[in-house]
C-alpha positions in Angstrom: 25.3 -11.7 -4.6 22.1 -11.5 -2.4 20.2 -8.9 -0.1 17.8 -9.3 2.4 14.0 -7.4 1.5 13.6 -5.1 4.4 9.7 -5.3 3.7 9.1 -9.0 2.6 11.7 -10.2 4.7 13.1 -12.5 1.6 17.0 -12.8 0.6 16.9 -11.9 -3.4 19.4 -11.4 -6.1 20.5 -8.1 -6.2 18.9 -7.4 -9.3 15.6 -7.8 -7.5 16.0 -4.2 -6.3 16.1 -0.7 -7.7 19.3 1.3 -7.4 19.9 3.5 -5.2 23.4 5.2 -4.7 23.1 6.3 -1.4 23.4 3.1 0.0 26.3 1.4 0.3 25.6 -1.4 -1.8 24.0 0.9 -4.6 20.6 -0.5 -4.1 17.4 0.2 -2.7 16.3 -1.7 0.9 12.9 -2.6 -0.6 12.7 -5.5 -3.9 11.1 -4.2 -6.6 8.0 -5.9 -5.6 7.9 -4.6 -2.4 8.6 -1.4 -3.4 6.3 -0.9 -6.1 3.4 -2.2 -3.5 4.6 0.4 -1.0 4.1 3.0 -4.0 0.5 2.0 -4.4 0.0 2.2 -0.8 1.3 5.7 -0.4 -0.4 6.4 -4.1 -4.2 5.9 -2.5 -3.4 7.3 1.3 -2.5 10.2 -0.6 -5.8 9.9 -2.7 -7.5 9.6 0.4 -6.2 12.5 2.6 -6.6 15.0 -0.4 -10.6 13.9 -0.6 -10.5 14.6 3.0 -9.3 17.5 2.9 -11.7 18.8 0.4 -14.9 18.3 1.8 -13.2 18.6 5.6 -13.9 15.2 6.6 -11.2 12.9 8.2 -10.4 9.6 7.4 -11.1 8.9 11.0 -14.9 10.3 10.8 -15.0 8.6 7.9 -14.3 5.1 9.9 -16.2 6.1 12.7 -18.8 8.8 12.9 -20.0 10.1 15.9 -23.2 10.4 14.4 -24.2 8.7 11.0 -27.8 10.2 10.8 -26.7 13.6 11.6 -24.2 14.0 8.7 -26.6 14.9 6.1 -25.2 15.8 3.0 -22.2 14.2 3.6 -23.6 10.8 3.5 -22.5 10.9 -0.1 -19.1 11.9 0.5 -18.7 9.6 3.3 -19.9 6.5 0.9 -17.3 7.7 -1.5 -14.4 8.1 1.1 -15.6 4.5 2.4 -15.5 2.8 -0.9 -11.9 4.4 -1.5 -10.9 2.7 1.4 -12.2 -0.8 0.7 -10.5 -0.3 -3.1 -7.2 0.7 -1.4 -7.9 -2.9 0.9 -8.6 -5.2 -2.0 -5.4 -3.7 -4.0 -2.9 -4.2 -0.9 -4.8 -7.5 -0.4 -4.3 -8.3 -4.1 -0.8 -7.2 -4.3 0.5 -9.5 -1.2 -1.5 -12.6 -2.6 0.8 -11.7 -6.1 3.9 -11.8 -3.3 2.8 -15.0 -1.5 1.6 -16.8 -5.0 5.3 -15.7 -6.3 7.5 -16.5 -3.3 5.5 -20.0 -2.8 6.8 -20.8 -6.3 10.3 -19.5 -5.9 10.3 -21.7 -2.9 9.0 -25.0 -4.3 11.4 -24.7 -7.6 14.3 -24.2 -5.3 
């Protein structure tokens, strides 16, 4: 049997997902690649909004500050909170060129 990937949008064998017994088929909506990418997603937002929430800075004064020259101290901070977010870009943009690299290969055997 096969599912459709609610993330990656692919039809897999079933034992492409995790299980999950609260769905009716007994496994999860997301593959397992999908899934573990969602993981690392929620894994460095997490990182993120607790580094935030340290030094009282928002993600969003982090993007944009109203003011770069007038932040001071928390120029360091701010480089810190900026280079998370560029690692958490390269590792979502690593992980989907895995999922492209993989499915293109699927496809061209089949």
């Amino acid at each position: 049997m096969e599912k459709r990937c609610a993330g990656c949008r692919e039809t897999l064998s079933l034992d492409s997902f995790y299980r999950n017994k609260t769905n009716e088929d007994g496994k999860s909506i997301y593959c397992k690649s999908c899934t573990k990418l969602n993981a690392k997603k929620y894994y460095q937002k997490k990182l993120l909004k607790q580094i935030g929430e340290s030094s009282g800075v928002t993600i969003s004064e982090t993007l944009f500050p109203p003011n770069f020259n007038s932040l001071g101290d928390k120029k360091a901070e701010l480089a810190i909170k900026i280079a998370m977010i560029q690692r958490l870009m390269l590792t979502v943009n690593s992980e989907l060129n895995e999922l492209l690299q993989k499915y293109s290969e699927e496809k061209i055997t089949q």
